[in-house]
PDB file as gemmi writes it, atoms N, CA and C in Angstrom:
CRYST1    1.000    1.000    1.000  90.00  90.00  90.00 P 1                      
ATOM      1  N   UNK A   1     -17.080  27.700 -18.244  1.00  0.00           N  
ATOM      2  CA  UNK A   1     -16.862  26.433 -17.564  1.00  0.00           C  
ATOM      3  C   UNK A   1     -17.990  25.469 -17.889  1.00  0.00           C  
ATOM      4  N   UNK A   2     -17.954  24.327 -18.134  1.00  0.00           N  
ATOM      5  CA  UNK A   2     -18.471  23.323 -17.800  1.00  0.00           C  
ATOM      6  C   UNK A   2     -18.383  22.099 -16.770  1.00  0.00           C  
ATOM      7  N   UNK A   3     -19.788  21.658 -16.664  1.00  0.00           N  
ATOM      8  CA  UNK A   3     -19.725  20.395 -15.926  1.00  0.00           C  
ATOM      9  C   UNK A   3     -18.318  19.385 -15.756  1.00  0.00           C  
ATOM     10  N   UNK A   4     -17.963  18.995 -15.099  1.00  0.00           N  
ATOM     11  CA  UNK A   4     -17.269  17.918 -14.985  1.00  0.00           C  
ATOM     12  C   UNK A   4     -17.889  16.499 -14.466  1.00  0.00           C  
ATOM     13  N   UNK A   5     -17.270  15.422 -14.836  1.00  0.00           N  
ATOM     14  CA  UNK A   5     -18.018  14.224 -14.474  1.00  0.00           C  
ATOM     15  C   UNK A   5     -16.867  13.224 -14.594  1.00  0.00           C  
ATOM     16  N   UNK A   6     -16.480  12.129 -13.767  1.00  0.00           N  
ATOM     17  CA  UNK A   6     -15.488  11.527 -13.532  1.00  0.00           C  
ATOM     18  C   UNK A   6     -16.385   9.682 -13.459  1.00  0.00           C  
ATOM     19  N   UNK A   7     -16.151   9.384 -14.172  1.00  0.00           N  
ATOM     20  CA  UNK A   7     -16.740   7.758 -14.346  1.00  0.00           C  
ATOM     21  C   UNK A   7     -15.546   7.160 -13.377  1.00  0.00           C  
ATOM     22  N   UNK A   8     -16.475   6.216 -12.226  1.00  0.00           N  
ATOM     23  CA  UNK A   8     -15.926   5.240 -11.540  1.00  0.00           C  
ATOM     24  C   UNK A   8     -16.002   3.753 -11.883  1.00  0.00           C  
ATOM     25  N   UNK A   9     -15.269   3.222 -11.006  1.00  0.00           N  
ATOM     26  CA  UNK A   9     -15.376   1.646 -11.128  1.00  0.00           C  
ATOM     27  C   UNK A   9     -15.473   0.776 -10.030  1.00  0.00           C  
ATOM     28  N   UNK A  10     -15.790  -0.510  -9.854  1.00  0.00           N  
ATOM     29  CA  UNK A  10     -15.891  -0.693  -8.066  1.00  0.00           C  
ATOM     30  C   UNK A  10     -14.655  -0.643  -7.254  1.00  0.00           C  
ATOM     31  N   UNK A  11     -14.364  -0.652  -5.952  1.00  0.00           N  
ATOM     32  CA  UNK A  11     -13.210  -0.108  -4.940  1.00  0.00           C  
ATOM     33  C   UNK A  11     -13.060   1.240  -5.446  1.00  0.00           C  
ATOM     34  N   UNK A  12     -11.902   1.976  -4.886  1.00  0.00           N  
ATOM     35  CA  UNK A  12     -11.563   3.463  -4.458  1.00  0.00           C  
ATOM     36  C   UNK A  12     -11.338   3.843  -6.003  1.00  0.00           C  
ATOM     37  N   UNK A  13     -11.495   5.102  -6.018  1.00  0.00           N  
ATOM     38  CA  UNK A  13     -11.012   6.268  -7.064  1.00  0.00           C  
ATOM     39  C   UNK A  13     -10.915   7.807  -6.260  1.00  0.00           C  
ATOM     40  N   UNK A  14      -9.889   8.165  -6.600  1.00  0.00           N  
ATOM     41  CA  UNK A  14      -9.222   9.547  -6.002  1.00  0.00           C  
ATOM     42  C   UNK A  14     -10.545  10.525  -6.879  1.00  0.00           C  
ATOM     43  N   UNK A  15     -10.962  11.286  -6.052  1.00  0.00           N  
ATOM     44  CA  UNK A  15     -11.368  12.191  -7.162  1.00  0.00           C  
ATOM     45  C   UNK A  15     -11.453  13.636  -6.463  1.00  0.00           C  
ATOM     46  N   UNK A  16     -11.432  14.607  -6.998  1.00  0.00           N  
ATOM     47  CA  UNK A  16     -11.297  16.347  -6.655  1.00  0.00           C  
ATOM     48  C   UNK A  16     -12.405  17.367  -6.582  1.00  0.00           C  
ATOM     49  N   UNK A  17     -12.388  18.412  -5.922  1.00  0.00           N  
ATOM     50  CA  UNK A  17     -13.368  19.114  -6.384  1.00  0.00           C  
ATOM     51  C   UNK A  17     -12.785  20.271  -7.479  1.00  0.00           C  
ATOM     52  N   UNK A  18     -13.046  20.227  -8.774  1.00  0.00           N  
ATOM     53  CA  UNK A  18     -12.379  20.970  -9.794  1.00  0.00           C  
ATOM     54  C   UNK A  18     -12.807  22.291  -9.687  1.00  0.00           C  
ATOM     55  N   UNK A  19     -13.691  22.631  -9.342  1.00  0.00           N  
ATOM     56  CA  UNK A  19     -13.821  24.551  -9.118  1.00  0.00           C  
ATOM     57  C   UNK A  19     -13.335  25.153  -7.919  1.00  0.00           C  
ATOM     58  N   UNK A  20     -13.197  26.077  -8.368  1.00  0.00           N  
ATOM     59  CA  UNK A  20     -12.480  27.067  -7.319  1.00  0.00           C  
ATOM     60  C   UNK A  20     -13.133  27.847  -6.216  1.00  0.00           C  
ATOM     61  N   UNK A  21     -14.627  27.000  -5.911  1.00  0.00           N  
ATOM     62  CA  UNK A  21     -15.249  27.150  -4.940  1.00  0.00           C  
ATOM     63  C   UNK A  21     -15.492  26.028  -4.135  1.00  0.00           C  
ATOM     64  N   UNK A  22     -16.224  26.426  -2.726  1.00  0.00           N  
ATOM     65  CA  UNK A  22     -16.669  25.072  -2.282  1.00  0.00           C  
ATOM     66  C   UNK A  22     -18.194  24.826  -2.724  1.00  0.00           C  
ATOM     67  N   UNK A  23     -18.113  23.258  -2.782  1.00  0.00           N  
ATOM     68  CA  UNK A  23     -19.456  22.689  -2.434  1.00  0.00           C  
ATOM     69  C   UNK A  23     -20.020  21.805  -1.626  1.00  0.00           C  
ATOM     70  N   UNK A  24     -20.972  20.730  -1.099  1.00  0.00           N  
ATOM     71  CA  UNK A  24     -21.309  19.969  -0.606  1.00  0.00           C  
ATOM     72  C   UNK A  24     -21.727  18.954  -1.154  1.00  0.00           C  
ATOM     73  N   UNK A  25     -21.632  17.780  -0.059  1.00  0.00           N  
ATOM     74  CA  UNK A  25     -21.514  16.361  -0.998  1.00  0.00           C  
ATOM     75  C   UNK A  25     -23.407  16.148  -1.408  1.00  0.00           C  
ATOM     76  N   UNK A  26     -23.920  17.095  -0.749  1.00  0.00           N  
ATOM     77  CA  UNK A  26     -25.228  16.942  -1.310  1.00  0.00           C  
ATOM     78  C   UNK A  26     -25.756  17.615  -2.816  1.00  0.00           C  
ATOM     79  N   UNK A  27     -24.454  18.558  -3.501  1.00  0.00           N  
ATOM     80  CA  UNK A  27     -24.445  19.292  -4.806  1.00  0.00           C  
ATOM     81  C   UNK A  27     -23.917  18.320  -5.632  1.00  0.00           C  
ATOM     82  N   UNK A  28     -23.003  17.078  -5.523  1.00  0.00           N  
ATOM     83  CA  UNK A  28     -22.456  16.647  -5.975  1.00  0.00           C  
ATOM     84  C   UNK A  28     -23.562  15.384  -6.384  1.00  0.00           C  
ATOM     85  N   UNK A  29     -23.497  15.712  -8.077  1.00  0.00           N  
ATOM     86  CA  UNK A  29     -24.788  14.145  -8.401  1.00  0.00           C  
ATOM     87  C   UNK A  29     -23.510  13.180  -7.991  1.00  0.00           C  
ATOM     88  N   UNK A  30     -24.257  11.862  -7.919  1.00  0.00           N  
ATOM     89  CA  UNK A  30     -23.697  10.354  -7.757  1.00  0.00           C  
ATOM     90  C   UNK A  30     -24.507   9.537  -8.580  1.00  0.00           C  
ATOM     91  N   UNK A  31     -24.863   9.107  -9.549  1.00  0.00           N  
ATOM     92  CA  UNK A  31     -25.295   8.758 -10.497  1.00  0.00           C  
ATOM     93  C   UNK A  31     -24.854   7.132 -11.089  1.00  0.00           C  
ATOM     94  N   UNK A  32     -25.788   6.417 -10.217  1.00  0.00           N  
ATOM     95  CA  UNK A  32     -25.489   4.874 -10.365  1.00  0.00           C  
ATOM     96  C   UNK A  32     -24.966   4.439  -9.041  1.00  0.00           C  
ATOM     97  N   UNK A  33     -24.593   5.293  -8.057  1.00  0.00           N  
ATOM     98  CA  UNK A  33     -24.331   5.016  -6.752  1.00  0.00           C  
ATOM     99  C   UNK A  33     -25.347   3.749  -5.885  1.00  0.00           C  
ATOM    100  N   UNK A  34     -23.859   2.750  -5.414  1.00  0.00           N  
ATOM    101  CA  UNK A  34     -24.797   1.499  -4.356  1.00  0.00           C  
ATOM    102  C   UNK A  34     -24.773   1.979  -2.974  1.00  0.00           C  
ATOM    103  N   UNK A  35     -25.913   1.431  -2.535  1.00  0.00           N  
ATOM    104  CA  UNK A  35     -26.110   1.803  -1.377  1.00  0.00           C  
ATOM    105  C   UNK A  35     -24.497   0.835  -0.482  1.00  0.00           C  
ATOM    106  N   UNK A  36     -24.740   2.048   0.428  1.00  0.00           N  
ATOM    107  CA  UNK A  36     -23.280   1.863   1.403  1.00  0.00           C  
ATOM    108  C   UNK A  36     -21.694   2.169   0.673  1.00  0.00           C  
ATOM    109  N   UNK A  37     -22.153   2.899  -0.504  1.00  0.00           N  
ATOM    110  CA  UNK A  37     -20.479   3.182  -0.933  1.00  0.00           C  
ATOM    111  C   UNK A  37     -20.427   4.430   0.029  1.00  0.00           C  
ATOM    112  N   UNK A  38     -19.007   5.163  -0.368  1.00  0.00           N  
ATOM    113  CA  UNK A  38     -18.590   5.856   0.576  1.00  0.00           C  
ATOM    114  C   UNK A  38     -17.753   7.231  -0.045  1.00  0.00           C  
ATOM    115  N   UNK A  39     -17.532   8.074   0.604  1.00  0.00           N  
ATOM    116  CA  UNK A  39     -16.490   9.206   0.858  1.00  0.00           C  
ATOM    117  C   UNK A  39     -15.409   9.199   1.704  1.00  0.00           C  
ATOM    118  N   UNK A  40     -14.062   9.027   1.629  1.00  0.00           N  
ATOM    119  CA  UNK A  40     -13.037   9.557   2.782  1.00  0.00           C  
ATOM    120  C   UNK A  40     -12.316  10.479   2.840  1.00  0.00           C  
ATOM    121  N   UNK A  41     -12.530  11.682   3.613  1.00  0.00           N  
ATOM    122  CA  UNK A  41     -11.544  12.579   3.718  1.00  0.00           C  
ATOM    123  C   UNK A  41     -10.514  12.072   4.387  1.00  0.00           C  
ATOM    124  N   UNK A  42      -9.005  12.692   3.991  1.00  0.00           N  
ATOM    125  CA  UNK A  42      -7.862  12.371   4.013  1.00  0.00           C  
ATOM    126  C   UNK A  42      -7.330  13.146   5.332  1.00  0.00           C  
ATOM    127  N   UNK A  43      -6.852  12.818   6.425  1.00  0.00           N  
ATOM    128  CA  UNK A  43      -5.774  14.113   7.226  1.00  0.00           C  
ATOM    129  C   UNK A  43      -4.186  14.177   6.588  1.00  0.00           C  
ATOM    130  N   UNK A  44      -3.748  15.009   7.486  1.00  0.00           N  
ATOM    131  CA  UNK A  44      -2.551  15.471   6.690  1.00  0.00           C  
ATOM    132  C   UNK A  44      -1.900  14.145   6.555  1.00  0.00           C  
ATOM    133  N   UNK A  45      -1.690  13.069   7.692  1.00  0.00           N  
ATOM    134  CA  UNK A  45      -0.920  11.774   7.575  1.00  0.00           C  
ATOM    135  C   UNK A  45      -1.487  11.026   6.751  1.00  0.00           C  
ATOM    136  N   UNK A  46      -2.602  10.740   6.009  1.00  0.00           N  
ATOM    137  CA  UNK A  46      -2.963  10.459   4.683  1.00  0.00           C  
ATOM    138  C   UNK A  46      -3.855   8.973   5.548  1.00  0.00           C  
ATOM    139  N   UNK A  47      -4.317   9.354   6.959  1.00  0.00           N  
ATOM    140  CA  UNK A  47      -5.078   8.605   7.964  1.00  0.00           C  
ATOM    141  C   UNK A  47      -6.707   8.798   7.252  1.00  0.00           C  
ATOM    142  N   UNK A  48      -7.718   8.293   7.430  1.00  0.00           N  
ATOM    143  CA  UNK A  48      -9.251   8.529   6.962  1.00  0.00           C  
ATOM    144  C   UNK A  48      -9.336   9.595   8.532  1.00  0.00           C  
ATOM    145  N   UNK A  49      -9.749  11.102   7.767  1.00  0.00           N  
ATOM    146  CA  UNK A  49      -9.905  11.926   8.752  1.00  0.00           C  
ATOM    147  C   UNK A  49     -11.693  11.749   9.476  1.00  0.00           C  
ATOM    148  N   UNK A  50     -12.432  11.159   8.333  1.00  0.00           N  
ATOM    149  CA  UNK A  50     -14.254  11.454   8.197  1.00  0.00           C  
ATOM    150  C   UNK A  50     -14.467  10.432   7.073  1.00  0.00           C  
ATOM    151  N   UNK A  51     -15.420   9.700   7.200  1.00  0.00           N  
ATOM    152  CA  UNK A  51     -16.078   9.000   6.232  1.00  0.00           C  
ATOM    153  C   UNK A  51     -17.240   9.063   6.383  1.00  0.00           C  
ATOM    154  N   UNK A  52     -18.309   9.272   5.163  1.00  0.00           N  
ATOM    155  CA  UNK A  52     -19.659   9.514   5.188  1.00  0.00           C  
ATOM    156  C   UNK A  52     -20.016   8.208   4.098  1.00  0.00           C  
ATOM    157  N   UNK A  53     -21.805   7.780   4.270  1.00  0.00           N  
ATOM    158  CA  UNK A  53     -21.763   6.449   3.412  1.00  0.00           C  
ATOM    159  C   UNK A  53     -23.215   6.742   3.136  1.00  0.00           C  
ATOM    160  N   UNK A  54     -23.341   6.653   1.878  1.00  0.00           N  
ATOM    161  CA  UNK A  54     -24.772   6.406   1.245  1.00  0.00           C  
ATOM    162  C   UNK A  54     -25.258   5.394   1.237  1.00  0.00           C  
ATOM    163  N   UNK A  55     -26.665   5.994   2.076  1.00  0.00           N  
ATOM    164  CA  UNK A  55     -28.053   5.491   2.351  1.00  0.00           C  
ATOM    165  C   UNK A  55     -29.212   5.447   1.669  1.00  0.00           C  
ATOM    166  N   UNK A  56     -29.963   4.396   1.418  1.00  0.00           N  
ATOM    167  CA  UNK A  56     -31.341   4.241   0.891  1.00  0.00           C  
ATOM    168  C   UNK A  56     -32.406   4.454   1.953  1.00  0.00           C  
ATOM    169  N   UNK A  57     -33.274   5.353   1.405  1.00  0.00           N  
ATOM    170  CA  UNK A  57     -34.171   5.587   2.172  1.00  0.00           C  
ATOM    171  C   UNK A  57     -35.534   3.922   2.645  1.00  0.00           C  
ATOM    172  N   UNK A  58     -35.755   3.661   3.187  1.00  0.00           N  
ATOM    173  CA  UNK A  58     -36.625   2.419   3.776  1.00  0.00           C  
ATOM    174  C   UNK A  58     -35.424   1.086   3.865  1.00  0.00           C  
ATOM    175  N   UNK A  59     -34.175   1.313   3.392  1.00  0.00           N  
ATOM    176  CA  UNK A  59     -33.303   0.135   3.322  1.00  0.00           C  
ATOM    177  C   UNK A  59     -32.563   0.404   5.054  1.00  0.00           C  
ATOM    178  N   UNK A  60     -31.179   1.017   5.176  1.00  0.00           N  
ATOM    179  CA  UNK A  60     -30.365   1.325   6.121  1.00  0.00           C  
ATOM    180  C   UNK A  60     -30.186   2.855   6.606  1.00  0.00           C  
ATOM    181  N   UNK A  61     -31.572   3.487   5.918  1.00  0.00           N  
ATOM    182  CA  UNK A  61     -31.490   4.861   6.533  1.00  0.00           C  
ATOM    183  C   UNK A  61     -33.072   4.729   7.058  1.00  0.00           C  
ATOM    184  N   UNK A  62     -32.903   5.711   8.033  1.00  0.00           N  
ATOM    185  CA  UNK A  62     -34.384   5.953   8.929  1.00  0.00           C  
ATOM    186  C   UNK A  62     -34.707   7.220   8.027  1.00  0.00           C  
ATOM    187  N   UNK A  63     -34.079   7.909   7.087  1.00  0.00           N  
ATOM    188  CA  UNK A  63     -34.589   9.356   6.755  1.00  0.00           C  
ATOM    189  C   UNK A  63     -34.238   8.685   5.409  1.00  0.00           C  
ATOM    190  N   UNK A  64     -34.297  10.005   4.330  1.00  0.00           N  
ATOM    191  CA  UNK A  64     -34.119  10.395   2.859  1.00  0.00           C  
ATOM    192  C   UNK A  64     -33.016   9.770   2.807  1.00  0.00           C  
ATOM    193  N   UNK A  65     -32.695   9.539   1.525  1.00  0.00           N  
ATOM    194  CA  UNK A  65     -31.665   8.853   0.380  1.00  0.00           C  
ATOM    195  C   UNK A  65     -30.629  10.091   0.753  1.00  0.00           C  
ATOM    196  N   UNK A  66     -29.843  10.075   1.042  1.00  0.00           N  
ATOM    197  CA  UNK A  66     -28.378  10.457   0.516  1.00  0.00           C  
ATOM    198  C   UNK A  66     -26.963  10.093   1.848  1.00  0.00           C  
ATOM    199  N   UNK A  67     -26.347  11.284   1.982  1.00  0.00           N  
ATOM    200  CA  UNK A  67     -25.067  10.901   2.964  1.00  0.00           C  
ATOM    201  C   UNK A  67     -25.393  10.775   4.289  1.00  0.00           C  
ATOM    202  N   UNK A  68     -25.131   9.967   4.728  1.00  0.00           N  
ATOM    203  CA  UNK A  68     -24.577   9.693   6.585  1.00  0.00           C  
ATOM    204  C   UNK A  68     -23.052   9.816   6.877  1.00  0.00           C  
ATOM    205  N   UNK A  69     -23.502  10.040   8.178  1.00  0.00           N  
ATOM    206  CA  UNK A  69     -22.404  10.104   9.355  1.00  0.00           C  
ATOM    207  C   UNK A  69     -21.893   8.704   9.211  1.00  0.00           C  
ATOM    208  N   UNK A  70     -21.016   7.854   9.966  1.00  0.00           N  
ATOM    209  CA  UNK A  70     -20.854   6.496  10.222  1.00  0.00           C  
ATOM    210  C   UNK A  70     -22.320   5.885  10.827  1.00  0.00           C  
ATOM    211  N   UNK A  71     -22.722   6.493  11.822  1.00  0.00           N  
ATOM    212  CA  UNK A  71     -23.489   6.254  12.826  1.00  0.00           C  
ATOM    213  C   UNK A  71     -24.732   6.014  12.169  1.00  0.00           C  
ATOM    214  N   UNK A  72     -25.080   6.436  10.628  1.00  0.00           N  
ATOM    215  CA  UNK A  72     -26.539   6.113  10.426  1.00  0.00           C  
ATOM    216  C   UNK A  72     -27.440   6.610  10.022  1.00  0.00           C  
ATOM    217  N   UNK A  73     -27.529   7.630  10.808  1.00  0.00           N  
ATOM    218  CA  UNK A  73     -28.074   8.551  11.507  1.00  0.00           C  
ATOM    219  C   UNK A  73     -27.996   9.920  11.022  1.00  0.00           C  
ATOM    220  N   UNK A  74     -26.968  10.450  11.664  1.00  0.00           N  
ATOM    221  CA  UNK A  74     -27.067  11.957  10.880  1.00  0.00           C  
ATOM    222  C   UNK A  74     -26.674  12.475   9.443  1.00  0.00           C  
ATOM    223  N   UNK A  75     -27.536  12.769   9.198  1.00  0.00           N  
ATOM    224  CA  UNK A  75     -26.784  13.955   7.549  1.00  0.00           C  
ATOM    225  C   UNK A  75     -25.821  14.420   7.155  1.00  0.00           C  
ATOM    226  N   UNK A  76     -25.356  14.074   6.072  1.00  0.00           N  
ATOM    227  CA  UNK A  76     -23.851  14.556   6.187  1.00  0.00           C  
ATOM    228  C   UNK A  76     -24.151  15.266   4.324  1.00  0.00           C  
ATOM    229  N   UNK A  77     -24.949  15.714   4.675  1.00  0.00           N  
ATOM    230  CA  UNK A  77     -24.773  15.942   2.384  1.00  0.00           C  
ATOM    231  C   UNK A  77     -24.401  17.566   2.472  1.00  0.00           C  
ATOM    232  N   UNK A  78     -24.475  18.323   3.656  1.00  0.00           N  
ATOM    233  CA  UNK A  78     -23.977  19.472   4.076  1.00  0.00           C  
ATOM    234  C   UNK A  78     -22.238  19.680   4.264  1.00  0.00           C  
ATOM    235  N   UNK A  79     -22.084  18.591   4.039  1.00  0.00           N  
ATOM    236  CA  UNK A  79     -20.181  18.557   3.689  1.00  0.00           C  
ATOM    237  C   UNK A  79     -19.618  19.374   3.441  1.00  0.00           C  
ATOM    238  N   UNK A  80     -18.833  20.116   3.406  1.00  0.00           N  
ATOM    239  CA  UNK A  80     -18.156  21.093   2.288  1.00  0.00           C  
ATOM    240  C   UNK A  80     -17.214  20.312   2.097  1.00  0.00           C  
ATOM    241  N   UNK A  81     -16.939  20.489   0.749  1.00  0.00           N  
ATOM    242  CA  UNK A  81     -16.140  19.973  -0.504  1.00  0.00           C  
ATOM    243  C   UNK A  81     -15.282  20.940  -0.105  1.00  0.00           C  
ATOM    244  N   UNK A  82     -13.894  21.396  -0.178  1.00  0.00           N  
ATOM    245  CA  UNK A  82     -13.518  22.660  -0.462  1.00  0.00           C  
ATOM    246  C   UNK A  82     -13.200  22.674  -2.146  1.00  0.00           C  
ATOM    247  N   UNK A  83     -12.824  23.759  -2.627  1.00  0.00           N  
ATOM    248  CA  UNK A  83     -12.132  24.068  -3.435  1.00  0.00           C  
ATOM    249  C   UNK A  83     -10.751  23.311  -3.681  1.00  0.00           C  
ATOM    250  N   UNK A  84     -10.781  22.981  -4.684  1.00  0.00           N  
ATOM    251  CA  UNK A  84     -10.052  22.041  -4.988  1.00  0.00           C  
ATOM    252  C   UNK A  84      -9.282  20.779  -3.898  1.00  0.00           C  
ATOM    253  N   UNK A  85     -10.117  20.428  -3.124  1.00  0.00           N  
ATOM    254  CA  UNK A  85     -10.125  19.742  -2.063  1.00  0.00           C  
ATOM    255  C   UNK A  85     -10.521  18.045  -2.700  1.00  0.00           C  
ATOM    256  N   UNK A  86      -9.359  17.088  -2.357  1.00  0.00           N  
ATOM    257  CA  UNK A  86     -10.051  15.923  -2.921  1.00  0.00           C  
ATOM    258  C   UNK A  86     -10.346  15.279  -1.821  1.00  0.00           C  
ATOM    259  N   UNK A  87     -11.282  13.555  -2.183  1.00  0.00           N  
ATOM    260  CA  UNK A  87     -11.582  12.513  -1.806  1.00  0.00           C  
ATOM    261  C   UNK A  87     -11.305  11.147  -2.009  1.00  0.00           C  
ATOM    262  N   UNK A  88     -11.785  10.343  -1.620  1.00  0.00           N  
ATOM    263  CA  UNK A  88     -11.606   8.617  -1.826  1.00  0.00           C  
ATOM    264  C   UNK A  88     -13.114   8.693  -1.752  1.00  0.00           C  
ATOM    265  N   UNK A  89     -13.381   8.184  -2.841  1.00  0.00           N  
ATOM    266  CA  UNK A  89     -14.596   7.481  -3.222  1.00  0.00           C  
ATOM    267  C   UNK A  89     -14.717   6.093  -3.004  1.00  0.00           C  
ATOM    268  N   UNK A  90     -15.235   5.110  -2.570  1.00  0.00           N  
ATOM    269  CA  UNK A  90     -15.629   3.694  -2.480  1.00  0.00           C  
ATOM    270  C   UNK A  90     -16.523   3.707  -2.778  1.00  0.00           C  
ATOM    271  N   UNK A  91     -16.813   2.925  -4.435  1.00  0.00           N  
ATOM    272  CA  UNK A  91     -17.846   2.270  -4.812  1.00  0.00           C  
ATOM    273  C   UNK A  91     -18.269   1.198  -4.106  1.00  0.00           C  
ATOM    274  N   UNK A  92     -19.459   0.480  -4.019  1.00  0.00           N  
ATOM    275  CA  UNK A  92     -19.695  -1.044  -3.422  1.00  0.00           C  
ATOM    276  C   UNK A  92     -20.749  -1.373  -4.599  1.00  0.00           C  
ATOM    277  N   UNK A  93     -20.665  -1.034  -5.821  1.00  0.00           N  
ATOM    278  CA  UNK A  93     -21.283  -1.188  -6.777  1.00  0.00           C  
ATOM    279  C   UNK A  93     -20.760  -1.627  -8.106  1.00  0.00           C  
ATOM    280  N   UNK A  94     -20.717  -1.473  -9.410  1.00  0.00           N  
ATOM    281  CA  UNK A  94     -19.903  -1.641 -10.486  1.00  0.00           C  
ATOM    282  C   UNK A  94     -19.344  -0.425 -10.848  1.00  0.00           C  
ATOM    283  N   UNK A  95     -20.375   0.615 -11.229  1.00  0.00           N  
ATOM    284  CA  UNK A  95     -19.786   2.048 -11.777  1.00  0.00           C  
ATOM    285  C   UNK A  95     -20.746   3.170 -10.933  1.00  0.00           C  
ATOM    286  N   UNK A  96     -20.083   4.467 -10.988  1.00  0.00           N  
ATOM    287  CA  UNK A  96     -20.959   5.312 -10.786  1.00  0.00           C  
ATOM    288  C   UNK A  96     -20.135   7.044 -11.331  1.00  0.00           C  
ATOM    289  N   UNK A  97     -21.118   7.462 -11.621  1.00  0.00           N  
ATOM    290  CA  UNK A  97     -20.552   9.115 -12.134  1.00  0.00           C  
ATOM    291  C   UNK A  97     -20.878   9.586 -12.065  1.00  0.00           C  
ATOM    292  N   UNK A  98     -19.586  10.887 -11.304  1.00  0.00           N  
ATOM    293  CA  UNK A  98     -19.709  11.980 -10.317  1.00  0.00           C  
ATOM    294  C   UNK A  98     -19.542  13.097 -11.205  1.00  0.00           C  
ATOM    295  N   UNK A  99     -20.522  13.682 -10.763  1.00  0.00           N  
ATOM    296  CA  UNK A  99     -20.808  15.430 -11.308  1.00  0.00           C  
ATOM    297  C   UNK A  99     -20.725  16.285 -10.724  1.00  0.00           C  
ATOM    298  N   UNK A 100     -19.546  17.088 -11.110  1.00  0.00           N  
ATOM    299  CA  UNK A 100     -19.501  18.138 -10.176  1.00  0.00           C  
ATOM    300  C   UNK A 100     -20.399  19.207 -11.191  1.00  0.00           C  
ATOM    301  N   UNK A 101     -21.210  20.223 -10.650  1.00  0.00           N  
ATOM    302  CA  UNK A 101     -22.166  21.394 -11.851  1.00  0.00           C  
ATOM    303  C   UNK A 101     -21.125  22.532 -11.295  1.00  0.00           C  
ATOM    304  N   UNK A 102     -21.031  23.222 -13.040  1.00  0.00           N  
ATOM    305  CA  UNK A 102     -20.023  25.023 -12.735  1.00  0.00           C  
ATOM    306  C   UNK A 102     -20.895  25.667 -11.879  1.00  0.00           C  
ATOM    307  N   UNK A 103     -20.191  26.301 -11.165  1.00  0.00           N  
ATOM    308  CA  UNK A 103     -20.919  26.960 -10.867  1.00  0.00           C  
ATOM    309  C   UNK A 103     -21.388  28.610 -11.392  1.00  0.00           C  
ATOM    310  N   UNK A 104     -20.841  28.560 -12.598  1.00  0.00           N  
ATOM    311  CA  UNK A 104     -21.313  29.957 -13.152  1.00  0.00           C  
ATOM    312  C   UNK A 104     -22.409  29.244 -14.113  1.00  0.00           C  
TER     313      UNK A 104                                                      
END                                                                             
């Protein structure tokens, strides 16, 4: 197996977790990511079940650079991804590319 990496563009792009394990949105590089883009998990009615939004550290986060809750505040890079489990990505930037690493 190799890496996978999925080039975005600004607004939404569907994207997956391609291995057949889980991971977390804190394993997952984001690479060119603007501050305040986003993640949405989907519920079954195709409603936003969870949205988490990247933070800059000294900008709109009180802690380290990576995922929040809505609220700000808490950590969210402990996510689990599932296995082949997708997302909605929102850029608020031009591009950014997502790496998922094999995990063998």
């Amino acid at each position: 197996m190799v890496d996978v990496t999925v080039d975005t563009g600004s607004g939404f792009t569907a994207v997956g977790n391609p291995f057949p394990v889980d991971t977390t949105l804190g394993e997952i590089q984001f690479i060119g990511i603007a501050e305040f883009s986003s993640v949405q998990f989907m519920s079954d009615i195709a409603a936003t079940a969870s949205e988490y939004f990247w933070l800059e550290e000294g900008s709109a986060s009180q802690g380290a650079t990576g995922w929040y809750e809505a609220d700000g505040e808490t950590p969210a890079g402990d996510t689990v991804v599932a296995a082949g489990k997708g997302f909605l990505f929102n850029e608020q930037g031009t591009t950014t590319a997502i790496t998922f690493s094999t995990p063998l």
